[in-house]
C-alpha positions as CSV (number, residue, x, y, z in Angstrom):
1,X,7.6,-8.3,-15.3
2,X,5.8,-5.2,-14.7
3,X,5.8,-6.1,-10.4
4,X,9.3,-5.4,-11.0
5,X,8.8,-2.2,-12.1
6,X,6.2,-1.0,-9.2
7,X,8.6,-2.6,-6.4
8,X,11.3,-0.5,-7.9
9,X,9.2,2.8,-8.2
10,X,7.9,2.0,-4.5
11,X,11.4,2.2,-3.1
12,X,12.4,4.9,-4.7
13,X,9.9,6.7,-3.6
14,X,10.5,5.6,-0.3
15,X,14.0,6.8,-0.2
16,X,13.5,10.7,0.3
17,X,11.5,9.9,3.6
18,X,14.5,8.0,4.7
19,X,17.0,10.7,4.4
20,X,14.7,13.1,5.6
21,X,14.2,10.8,8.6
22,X,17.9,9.9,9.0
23,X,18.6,13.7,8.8
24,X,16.5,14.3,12.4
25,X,17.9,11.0,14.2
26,X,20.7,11.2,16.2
27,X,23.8,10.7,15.0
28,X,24.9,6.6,15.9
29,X,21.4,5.5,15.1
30,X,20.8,5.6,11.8
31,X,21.1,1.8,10.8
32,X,18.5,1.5,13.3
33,X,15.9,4.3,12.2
34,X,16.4,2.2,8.5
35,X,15.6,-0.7,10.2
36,X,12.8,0.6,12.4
37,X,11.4,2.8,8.7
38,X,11.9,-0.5,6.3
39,X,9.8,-2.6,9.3
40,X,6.9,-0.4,9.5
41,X,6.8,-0.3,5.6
42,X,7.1,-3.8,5.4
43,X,4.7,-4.2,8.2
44,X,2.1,-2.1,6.3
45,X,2.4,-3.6,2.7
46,X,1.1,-6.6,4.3
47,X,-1.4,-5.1,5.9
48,X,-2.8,-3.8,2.8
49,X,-2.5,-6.9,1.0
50,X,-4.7,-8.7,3.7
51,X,-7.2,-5.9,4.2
52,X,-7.5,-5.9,0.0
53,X,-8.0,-9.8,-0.1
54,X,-11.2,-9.3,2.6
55,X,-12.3,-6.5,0.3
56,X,-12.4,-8.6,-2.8
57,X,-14.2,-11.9,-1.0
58,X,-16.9,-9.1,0.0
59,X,-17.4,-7.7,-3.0
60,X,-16.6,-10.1,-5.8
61,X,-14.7,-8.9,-8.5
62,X,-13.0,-11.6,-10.1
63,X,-12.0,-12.1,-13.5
64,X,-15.2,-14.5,-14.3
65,X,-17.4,-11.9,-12.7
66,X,-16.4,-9.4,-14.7
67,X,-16.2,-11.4,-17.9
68,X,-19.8,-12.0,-17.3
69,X,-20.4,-8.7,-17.4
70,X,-21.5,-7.7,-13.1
71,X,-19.4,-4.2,-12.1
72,X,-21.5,-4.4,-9.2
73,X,-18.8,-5.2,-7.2
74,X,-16.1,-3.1,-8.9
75,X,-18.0,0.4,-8.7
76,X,-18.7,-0.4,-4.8
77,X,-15.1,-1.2,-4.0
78,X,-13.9,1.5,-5.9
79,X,-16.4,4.1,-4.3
80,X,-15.5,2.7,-0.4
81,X,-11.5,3.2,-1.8
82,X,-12.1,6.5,-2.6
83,X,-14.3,7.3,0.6
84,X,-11.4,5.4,2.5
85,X,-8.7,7.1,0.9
86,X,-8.5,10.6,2.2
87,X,-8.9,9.3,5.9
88,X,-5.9,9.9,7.6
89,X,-5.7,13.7,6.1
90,X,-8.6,14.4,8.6
């Protein structure tokens, strides 16, 4: 249900890079900048994913952690998200 949702918000957010993009390529290539733009996206969600699933098996924060009431791990990944976060502005 609701993973439906944040794809669709994801890719519409995506599109105004794309026509600002397409707008500096030269004209013929356009099917190819898409293709290189959706790669690189594609390329990085995955990424993410993987880097998050290392995150969690360091600090544990699954459901039955949590249920048994240890936010240990939740404050510490959260603080090292928000330290990792602003990163690439530097």
């Amino acid at each position: 249900g609701d993973d439906v949702l944040v794809e669709f918000v994801v890719a519409v957010q995506f599109l105004p890079m794309c026509i600002m993009y397409l707008g500096l390529c030269p004209a013929g290539s356009e099917g190819t900048t898409y293709a290189m733009l959706t790669t690189w996206s594609n390329l990085a969600g995955s990424l993410a994913f993987d880097i998050s699933t290392a995150l969690t098996a360091v600090w544990d924060v699954s459901s039955q952690t949590i249920s048994e009431g240890n936010f240990s791990g939740v404050w510490r990944l959260s603080l090292f998200c928000g330290l990792v976060g602003p990163i690439p502005l530097l």
